[in-house]
C-alpha positions in Angstrom: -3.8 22.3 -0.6 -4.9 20.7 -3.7 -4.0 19.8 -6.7 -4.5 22.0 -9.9 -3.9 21.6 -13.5 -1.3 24.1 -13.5 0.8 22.5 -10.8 -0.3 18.9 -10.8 1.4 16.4 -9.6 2.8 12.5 -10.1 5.2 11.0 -8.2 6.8 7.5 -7.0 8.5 6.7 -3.4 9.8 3.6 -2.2 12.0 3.1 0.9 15.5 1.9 0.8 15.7 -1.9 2.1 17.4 -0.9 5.4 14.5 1.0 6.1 12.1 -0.9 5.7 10.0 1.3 3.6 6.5 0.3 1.9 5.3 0.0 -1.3 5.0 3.1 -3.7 2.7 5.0 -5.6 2.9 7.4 -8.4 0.1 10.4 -8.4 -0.1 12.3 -11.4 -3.1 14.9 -12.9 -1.9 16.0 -16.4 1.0 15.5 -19.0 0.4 12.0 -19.4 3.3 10.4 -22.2 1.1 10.3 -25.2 -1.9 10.8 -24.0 -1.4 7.3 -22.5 -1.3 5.3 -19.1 1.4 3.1 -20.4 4.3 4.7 -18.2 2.4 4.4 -15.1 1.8 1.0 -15.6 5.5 -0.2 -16.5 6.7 1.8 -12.8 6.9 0.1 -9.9 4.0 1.4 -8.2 1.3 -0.3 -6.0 -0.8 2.2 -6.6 -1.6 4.9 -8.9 -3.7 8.1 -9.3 -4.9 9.6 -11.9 -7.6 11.9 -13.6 -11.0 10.8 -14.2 -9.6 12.2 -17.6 -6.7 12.8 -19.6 -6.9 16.2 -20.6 -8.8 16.9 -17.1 -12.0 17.9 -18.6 -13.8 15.5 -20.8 -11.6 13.1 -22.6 -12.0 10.2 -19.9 -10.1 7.2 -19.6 -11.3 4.4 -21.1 -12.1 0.9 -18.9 -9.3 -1.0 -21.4 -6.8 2.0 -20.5 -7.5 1.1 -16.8 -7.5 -2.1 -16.9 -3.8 -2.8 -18.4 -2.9 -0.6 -15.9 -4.5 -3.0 -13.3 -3.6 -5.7 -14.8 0.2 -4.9 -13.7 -0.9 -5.7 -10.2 -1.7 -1.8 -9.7 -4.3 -0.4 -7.8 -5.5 2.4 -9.4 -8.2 5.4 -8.5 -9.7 8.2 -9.7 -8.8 11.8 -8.7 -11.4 14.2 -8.5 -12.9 17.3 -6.1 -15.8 17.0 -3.9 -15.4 20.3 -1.6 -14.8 23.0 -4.9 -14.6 23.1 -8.4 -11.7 24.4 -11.1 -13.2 26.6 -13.9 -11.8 24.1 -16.9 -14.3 21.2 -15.8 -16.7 20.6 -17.4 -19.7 21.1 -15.1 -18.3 24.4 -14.1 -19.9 26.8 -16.7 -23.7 25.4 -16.4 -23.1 24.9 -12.7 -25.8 27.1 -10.7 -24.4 29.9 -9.8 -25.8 30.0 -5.7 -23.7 26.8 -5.4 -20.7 28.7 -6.0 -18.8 30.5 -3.0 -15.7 32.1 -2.7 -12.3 31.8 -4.8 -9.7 29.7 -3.3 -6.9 32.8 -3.0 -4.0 30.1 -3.5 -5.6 28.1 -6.5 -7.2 31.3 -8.9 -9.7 30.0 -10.9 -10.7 27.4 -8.5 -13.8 28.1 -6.2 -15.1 26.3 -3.3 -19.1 25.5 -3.4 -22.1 24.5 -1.4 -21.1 20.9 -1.3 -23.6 19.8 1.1 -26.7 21.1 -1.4 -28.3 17.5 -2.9 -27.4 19.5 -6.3 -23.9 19.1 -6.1 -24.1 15.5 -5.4 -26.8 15.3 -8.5 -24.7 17.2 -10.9 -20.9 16.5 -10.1 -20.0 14.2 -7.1 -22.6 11.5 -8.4 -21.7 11.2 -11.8 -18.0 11.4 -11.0 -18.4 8.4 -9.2 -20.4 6.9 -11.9 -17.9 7.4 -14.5 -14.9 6.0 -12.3 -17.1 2.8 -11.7 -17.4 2.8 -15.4 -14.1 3.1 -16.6 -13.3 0.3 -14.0 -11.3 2.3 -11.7 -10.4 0.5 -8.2 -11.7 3.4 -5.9 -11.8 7.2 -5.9 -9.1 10.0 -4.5 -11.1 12.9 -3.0 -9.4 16.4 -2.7 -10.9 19.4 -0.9 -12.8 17.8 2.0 -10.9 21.0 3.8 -13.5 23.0 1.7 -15.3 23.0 5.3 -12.4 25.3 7.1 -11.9 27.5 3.9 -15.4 28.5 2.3 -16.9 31.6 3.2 -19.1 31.6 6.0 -21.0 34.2 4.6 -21.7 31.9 1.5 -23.3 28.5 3.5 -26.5 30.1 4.6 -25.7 30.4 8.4 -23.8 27.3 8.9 -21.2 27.1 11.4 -17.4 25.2 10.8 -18.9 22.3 13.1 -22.1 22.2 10.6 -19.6 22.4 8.0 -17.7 19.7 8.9 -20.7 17.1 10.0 -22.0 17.8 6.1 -18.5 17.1 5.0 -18.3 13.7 6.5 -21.7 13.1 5.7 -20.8 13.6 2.0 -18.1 11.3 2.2 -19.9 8.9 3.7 -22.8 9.0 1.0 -20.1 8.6 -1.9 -18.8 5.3 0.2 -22.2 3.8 0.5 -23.6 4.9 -2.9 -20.1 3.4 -4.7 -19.4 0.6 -2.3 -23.2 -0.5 -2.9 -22.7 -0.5 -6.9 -19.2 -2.2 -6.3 -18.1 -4.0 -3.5 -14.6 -3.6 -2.3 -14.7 0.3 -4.1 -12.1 2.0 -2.1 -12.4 5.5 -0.5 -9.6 7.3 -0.1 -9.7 11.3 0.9 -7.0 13.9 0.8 -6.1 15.8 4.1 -8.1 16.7 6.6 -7.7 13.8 8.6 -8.9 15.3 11.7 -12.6 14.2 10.1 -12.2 11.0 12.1 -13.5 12.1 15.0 -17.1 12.7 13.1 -19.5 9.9 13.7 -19.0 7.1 10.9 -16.1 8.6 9.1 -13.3 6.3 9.7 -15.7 3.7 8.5 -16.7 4.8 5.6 -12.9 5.4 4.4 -10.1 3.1 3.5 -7.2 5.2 3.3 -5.9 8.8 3.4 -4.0 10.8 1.2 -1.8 13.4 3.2 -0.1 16.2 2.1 3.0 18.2 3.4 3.0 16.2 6.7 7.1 16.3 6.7 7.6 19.0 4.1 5.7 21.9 2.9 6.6 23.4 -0.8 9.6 23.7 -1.5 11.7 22.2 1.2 10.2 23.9 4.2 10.4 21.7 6.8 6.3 21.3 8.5 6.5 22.5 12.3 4.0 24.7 12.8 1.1 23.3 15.3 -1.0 22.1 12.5 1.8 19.7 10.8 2.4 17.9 14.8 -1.9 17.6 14.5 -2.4 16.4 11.5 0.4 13.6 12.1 -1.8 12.7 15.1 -4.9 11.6 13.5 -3.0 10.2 10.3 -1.2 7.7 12.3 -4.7 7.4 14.5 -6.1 6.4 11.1 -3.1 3.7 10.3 -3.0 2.4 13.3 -7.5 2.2 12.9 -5.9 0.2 9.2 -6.9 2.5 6.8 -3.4 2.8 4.4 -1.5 6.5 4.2 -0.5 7.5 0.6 2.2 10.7 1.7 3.3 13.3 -1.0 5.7 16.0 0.5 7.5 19.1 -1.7 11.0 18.9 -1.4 14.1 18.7 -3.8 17.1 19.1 -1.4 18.7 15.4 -1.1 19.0 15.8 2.4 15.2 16.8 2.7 13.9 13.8 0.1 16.0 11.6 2.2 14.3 12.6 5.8 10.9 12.9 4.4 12.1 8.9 3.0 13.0 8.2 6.4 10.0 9.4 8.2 8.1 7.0 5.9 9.3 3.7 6.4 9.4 4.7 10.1 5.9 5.7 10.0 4.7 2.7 7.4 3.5 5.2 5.5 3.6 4.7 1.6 5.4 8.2 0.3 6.8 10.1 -2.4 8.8 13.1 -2.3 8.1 15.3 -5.6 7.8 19.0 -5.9 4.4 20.9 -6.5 4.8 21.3 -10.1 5.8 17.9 -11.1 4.1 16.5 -14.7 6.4 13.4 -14.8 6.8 10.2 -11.9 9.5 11.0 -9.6 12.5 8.9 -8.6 11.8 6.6 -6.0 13.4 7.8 -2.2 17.1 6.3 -2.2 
C-alpha cells in the first residue's frame, strides 16, 4: 500500500530498554506544524521522512529547512513515487497520457504508469532525485515499486510480471547509480516489495527497506495471511544482507502497539506503530 495525501502518515517507535529495541523514526507526508520541519527535528528520531514538499505538490523544502533538521543528528530522506503517480502532483496534468495505466482501486486518484518508459525517468523520477540532492536531503524513500504486481497487463505493451519486475529493479538500480554518482554515500531506501532481492543487483543497489504492515495490517488486523510470513522472509534476508528495516504497522489497540513493539526489538527492526491516517508523530512503543 502506499501512502496518499489523504491518509498520510508520520510516526515515531522506539523500544522499551528491556527489549532492546532500536532507534526510531518519524515518517510523515502532510500537516506539517506551521508549515515547518521544526517538530521533527526536536523528536527523538534517527531518522525522518518527509515530502519532497510541504504542501506535496510544489512548495519544496528548502536545503536550510533540511539541514537543521540534520543538524540534530537526523537522517533525513525524501518521499516520493516511482511505480505511479497521484493526480495533485505536479507533473501529473502535462504527463503523456500513454504513460498512464490503470487506477489504483484502493488509492482513487492515484494511477500506476509505464515506469520502465525512459520518459518517466526524464520527466518525474530524474528530477525528483535532482531536487532531493538539492535541497540536501540524505537519501530518497521510494513507494510503489509493487507497481510491477498491480498495473494492468493490458497497459505494458505485452510485458509479463517477470518483465515487470526485472524493469522495476532495473529502475531502482538506475536511481542508486545516477544519485550515488552525484553524491556519494546517497541512501536508497524502497518501500515493500522486498521479494525484489532475488533480481540481479538489487540488494546492492539499496540500503535499506521500508516495510509496511509486516505485524499489523489497518487497523489492528493481525498479518497472517501467506504473503505477511513471505515478506518477513526476505525483509530479515535483507537485514541480515545489512541493509536497515524502517517498519510502520496500523494499529491502536495497546495490546497490538505493544506486540508489534515487541516484534521489533526482537527483529532489530526500527518501527513505529501509527494508524493509516495519522498527520501528527506518534508516541514512541512503551
Amino acid at each position: 500500500m502506499t501512502v496518499l495525501l489523504a491518509a498520510l502518515t508520520v510516526a515515531a517507535c522506539t523500544s522499551a530498554p528491556d527489549t532492546g529495541g532500536g532507534p526510531s523514526w518519524a515518517y510523515q507526508l502532510q500537516n506539517y506544524k506551521d508549515g515547518r520541519l521544526d517538530e521533527l527535528a526536536a523528536g527523538p528520531y534517527e531518522t525522518v521522512v518527509v515530502d519532497l514538499a510541504r504542501d506535496a505538490h510544489s512548495d519544496f523544502f528548502t536545503a536550510d529547512e533540511v539541514d537543521a533538521v540534520r543538524a540534530t543528528g537526523k537522517r533525513v530522506l525524501a518521499y516520493f513515487e516511482i511505480g505511479s503517480i497521484e493526480d495533485f502532483r505536479p507533473e501529473y496534468k502535462t504527463l503523456p497520457r500513454d504513460l498512464i495505466g490503470n487506477e489504483w482501486a484502493d488509492w482513487p486518484g492515484e494511477f500506476f504508469v509505464r515506469y520502465y518508459d525512459d520518459r518517466w525517468w526524464e520527466l518525474v523520477v530524474k528530477p525528483r532525485v535532482d531536487q532531493a540532492i538539492r535541497a540536501g536531503f540524505d537519501g530518497a524513500y521510494l513507494d510503489t515499486p509493487l507497481a510491477y504486481e498491480e498495473i494492468t497487463l493490458d497497459a505494458v505493451e505485452g510485458r509479463n510480471r517477470e518483465r515487470l519486475a526485472a524493469d522495476m529493479a532495473s529502475l531502482v538500480k538506475r536511481i542508486s547509480a545516477y544519485a550515488k554518482g552525484r553524491v556519494p554515500g546517497f541512501l536508497v531506501v524502497p518501500q515493500n516489495s522486498p521479494e525484489l532481492r532475488h533480481q540481479p543487483g538489487y540488494a546492492e543497489a539499496i540500503d535499506g527497506i521500508g516495510m509496511e504492515e509486516l505485524f499489523f495490517r489497518a487497523t489492528d488486523e493481525r498479518c497472517d495471511e501467506d504473503w505477511c510470513a513471505e515478506n518477513l522472509a526476505d525483509t530479515r534476508a535483507l537485514r541480515d544482507a545489512g541493509k536497515f528495516v524502517l517498519s510502520v504497522d496500523y494499529a491502536t489497540k495497546a495490546a497490538d502497539v505493544r506486540a508489534a513493539c515487541k516484534h521489533y526489538a526482537t527483529e532489530r527492526f526500527t518501527g513505529t506503530v501509527t494508524v493509516l491516517e495519522l498527520d501528527r508523530p506518534a508516541q514512541p512503543c512503551p
